[in-house]
OpenMM code with the backbone's topology and positions (N, CA, C; nanometers):
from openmm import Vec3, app, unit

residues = "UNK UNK UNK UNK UNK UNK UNK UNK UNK UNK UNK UNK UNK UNK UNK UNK UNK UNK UNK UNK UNK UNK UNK UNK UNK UNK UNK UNK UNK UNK UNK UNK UNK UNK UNK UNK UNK UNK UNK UNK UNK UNK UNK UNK UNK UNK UNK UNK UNK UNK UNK UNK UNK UNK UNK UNK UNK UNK UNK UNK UNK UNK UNK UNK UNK UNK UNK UNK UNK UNK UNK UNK UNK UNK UNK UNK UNK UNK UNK UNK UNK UNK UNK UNK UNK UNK UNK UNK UNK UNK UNK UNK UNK UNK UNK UNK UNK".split()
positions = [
    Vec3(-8.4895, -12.6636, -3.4646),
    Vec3(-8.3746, -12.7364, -3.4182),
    Vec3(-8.2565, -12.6405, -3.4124),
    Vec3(-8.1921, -12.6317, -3.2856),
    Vec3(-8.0648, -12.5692, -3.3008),
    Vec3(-7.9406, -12.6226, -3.3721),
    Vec3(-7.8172, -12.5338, -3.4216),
    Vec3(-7.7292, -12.6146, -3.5003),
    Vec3(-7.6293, -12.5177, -3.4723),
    Vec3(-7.4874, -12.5561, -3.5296),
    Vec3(-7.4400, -12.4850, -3.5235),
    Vec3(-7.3544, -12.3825, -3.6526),
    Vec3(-7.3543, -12.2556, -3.6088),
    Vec3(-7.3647, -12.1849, -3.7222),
    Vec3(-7.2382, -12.2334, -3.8043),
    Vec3(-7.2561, -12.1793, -3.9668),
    Vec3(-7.1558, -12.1853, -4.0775),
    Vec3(-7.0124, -12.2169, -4.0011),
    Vec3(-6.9306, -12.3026, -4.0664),
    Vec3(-6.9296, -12.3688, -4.1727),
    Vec3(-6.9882, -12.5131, -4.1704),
    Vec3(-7.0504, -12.5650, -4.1265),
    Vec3(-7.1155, -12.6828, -4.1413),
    Vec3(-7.2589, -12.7129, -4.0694),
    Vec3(-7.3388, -12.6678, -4.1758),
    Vec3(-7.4638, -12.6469, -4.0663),
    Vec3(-7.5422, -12.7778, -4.1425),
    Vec3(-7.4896, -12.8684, -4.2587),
    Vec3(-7.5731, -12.9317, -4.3232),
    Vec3(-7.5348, -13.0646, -4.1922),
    Vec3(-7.4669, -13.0642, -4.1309),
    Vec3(-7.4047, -13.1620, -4.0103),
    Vec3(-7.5247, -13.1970, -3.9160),
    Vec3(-7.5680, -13.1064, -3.8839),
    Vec3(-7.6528, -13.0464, -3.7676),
    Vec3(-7.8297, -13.0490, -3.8009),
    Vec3(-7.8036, -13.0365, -3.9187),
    Vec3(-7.9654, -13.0068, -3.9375),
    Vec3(-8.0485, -13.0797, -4.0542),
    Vec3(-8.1595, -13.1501, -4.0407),
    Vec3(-8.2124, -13.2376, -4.1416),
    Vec3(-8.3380, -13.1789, -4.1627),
    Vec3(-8.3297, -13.1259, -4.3215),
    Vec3(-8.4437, -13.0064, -4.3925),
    Vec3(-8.5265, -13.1400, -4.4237),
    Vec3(-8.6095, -13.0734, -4.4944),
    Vec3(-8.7253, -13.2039, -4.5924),
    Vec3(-8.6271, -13.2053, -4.6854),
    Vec3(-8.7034, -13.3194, -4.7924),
    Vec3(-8.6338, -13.3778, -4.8525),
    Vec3(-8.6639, -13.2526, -5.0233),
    Vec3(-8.5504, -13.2593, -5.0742),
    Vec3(-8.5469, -13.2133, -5.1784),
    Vec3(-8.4955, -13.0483, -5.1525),
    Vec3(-8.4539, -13.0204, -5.0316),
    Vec3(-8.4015, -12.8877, -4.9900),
    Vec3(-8.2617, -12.8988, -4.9123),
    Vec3(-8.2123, -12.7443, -4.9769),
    Vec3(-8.0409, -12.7438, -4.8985),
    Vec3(-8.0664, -12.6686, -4.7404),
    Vec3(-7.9794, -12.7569, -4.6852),
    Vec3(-8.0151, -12.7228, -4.5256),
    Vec3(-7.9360, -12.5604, -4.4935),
    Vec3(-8.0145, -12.5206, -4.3854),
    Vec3(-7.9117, -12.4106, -4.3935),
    Vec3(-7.9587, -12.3605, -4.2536),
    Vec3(-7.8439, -12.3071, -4.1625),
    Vec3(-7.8302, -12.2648, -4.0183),
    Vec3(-7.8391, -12.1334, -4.0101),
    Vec3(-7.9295, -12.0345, -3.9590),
    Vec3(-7.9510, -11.9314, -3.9494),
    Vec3(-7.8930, -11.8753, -3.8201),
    Vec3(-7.7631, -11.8155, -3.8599),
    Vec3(-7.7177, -11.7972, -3.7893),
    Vec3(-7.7656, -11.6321, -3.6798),
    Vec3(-7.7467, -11.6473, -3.5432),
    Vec3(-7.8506, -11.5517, -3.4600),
    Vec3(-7.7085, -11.5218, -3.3068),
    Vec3(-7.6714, -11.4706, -3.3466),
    Vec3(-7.5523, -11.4243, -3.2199),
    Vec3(-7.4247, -11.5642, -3.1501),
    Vec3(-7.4117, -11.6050, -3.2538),
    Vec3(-7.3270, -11.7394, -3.2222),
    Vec3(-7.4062, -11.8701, -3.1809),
    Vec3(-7.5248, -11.8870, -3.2300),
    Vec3(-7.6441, -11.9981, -3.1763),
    Vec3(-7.6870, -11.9773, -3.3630),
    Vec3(-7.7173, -12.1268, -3.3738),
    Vec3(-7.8120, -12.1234, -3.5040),
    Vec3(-7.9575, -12.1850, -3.4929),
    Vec3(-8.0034, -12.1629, -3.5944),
    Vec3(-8.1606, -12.2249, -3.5779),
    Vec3(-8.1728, -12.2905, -3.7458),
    Vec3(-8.1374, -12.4072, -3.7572),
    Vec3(-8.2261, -12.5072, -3.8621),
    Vec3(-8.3069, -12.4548, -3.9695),
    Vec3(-8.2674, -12.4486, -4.0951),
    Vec3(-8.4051, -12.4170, -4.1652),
    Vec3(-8.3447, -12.4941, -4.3182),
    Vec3(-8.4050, -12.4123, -4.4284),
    Vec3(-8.3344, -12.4562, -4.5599),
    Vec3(-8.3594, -12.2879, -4.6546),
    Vec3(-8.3085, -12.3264, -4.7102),
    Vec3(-8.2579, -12.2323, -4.8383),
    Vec3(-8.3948, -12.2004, -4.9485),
    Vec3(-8.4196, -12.0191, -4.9630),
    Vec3(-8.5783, -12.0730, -5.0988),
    Vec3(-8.5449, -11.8979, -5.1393),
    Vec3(-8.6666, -11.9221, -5.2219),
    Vec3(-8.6415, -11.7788, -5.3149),
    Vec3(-8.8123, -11.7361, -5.2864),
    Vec3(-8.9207, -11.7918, -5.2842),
    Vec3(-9.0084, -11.7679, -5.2058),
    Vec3(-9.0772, -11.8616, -5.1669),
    Vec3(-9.2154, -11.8240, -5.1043),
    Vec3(-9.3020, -11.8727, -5.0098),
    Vec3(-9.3109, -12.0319, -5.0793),
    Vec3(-9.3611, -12.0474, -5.1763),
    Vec3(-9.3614, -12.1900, -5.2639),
    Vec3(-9.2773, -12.2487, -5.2302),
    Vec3(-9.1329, -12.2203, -5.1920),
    Vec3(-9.0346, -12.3201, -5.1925),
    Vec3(-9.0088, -12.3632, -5.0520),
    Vec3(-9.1012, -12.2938, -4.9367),
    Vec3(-9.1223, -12.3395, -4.8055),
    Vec3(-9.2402, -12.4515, -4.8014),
    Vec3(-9.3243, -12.4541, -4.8746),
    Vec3(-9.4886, -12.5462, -4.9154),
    Vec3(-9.4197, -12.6796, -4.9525),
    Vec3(-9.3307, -12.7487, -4.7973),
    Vec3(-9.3260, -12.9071, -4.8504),
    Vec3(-9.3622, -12.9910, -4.7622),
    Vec3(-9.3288, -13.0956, -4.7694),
    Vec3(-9.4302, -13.1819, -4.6666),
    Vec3(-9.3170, -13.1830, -4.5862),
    Vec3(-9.3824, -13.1189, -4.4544),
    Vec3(-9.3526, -13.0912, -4.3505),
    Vec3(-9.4518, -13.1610, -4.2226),
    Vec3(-9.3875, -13.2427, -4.1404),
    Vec3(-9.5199, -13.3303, -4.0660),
    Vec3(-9.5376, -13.2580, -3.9176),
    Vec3(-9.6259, -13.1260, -3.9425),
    Vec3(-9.6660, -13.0253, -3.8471),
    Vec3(-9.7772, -12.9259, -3.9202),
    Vec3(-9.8447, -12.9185, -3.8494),
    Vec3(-9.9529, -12.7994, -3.8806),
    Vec3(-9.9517, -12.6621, -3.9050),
    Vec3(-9.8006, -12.6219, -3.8918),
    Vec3(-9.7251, -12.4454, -3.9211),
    Vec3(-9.7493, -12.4136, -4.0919),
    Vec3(-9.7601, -12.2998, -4.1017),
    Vec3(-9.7492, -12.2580, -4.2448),
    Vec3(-9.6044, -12.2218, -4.2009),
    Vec3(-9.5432, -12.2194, -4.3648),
    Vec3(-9.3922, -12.1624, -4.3334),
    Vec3(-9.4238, -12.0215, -4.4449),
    Vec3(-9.2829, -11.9837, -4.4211),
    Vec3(-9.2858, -11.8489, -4.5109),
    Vec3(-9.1275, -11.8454, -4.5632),
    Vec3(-9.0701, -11.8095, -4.6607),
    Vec3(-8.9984, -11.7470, -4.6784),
    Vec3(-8.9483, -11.5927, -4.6908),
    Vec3(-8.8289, -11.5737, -4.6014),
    Vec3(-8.7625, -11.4356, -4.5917),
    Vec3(-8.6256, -11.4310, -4.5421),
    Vec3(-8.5366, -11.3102, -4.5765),
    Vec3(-8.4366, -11.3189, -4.4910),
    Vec3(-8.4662, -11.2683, -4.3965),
    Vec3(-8.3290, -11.2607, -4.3099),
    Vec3(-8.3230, -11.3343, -4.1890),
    Vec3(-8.2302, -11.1368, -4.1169),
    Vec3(-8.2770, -11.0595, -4.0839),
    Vec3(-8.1868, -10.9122, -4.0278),
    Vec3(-8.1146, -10.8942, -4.1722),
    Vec3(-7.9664, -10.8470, -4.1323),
    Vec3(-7.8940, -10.8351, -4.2286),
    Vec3(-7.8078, -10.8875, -4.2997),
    Vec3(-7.8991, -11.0396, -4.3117),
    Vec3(-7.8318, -11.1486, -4.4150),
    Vec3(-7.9027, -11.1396, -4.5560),
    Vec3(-7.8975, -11.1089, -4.6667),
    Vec3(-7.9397, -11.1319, -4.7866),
    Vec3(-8.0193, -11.2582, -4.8222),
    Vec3(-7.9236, -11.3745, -4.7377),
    Vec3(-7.9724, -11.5379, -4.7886),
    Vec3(-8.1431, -11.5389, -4.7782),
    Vec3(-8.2314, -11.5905, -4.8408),
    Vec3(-8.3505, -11.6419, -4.8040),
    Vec3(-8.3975, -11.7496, -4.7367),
    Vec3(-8.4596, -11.8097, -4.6294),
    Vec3(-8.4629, -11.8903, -4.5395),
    Vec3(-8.6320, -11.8855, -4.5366),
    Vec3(-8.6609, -12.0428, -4.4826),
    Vec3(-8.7664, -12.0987, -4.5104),
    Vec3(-8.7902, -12.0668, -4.2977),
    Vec3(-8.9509, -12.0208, -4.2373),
    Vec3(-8.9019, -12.0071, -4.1223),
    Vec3(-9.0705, -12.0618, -4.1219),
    Vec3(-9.1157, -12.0747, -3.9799),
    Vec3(-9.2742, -12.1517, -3.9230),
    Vec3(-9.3298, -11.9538, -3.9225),
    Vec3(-9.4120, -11.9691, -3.9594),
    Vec3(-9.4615, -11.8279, -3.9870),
    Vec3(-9.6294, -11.8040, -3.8587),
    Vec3(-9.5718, -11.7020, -3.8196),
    Vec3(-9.6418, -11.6104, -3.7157),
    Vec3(-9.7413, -11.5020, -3.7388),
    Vec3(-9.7986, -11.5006, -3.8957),
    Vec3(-9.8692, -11.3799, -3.8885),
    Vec3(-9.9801, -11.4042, -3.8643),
    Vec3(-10.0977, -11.3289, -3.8929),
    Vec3(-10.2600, -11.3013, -3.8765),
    Vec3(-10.2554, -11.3943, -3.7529),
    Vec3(-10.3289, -11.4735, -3.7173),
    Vec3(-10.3194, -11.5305, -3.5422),
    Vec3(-10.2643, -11.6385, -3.5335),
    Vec3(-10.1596, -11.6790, -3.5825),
    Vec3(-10.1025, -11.8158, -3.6006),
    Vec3(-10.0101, -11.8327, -3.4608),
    Vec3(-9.9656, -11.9440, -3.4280),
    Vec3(-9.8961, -11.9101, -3.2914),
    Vec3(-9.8278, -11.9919, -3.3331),
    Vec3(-9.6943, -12.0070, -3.2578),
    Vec3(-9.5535, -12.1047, -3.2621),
    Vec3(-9.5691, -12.1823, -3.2244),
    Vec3(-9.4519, -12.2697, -3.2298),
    Vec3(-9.4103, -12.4082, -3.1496),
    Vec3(-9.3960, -12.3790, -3.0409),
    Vec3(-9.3946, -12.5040, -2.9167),
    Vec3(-9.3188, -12.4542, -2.7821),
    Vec3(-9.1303, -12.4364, -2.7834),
    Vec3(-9.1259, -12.3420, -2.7135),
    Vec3(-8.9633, -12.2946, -2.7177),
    Vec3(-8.9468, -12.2115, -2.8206),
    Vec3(-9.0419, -12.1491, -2.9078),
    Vec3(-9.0529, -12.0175, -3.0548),
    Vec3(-9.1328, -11.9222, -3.0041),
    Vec3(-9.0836, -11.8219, -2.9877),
    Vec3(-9.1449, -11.6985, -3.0088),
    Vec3(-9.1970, -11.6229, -3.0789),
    Vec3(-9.2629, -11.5487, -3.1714),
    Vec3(-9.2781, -11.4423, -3.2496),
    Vec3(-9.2247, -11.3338, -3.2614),
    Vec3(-9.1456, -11.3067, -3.3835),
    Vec3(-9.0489, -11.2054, -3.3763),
    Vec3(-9.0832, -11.1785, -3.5117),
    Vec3(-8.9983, -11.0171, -3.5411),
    Vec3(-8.9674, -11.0076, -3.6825),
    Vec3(-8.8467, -10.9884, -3.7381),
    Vec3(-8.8468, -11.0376, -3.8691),
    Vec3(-8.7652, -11.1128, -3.9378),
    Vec3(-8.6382, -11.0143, -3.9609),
    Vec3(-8.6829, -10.8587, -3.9101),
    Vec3(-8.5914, -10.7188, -3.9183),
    Vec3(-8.4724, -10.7241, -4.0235),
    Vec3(-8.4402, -10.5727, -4.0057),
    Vec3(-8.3384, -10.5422, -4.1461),
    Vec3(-8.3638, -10.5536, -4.2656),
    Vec3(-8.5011, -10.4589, -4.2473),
    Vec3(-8.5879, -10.4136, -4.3912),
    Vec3(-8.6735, -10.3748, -4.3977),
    Vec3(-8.7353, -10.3339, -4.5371),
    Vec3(-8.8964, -10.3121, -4.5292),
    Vec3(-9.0003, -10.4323, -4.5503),
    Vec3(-8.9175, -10.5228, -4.6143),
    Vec3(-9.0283, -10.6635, -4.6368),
    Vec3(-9.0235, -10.7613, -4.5145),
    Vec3(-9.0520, -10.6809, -4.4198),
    Vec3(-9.0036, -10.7887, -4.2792),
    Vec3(-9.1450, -10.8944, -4.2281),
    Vec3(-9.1240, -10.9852, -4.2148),
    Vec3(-9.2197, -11.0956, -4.1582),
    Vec3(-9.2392, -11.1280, -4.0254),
    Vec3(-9.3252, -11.1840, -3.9666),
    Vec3(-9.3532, -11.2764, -3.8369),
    Vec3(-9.3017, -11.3766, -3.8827),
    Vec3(-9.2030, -11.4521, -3.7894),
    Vec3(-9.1750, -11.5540, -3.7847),
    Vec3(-9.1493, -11.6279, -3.6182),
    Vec3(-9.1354, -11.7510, -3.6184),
    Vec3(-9.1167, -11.8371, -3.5134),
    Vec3(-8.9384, -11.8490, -3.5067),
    Vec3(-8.9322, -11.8168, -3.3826),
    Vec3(-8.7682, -11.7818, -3.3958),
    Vec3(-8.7320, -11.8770, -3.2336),
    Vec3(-8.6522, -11.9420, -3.1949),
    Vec3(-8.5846, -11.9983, -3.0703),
    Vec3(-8.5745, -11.8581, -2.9636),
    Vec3(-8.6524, -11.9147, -2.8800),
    Vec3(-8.6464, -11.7895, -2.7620),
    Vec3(-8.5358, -11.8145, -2.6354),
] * unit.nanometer
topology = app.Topology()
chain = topology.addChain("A")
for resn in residues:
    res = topology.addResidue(resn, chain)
    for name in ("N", "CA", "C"):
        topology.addAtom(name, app.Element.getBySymbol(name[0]), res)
């Protein structure tokens, strides 16, 4: 879901339940996700068939819960496969194309 970036992205975007929403912000466009410290805290009931992953996001520190793209997994329609860049622990993720 797109949203719009900081300062009010909890406006815009509805996480699962028991998570803080949070707008990943991507060149003045945001993309929907929530807030985690790792992979476990992406593992919620989510009503879609994606594994998620947690990672940040380029050169944001925050950790973000994203639909995960690795070994042959494929996206949603309108997500691409990208990586998660601005590091060495970088991921596949499903990103708004």
């Amino acid at each position: 879901m797109i949203c719009t970036p900081p300062p009010s992205p909890a406006a815009d975007c509805s996480p699962p339940p028991e998570t803080e929403a949070a707008c990943v912000d991507k060149g003045g466009e945001g993309f929907c996700s929530w807030f985690c410290n790792d992979d476990g805290d992406c593992d919620v009931d989510v009503d879609d068939d994606y594994h998620y992953v947690c990672a940040s996001f380029e050169d944001n520190p925050d950790m973000y819960c994203f639909t995960s793209c690795e070994g042959d997994a494929g996206c949603p329609g309108g997500m691409e496969c990208r990586s998660t860049g601005g590091g060495v622990d970088n991921r596949k993720i499903c990103f708004p194309s």
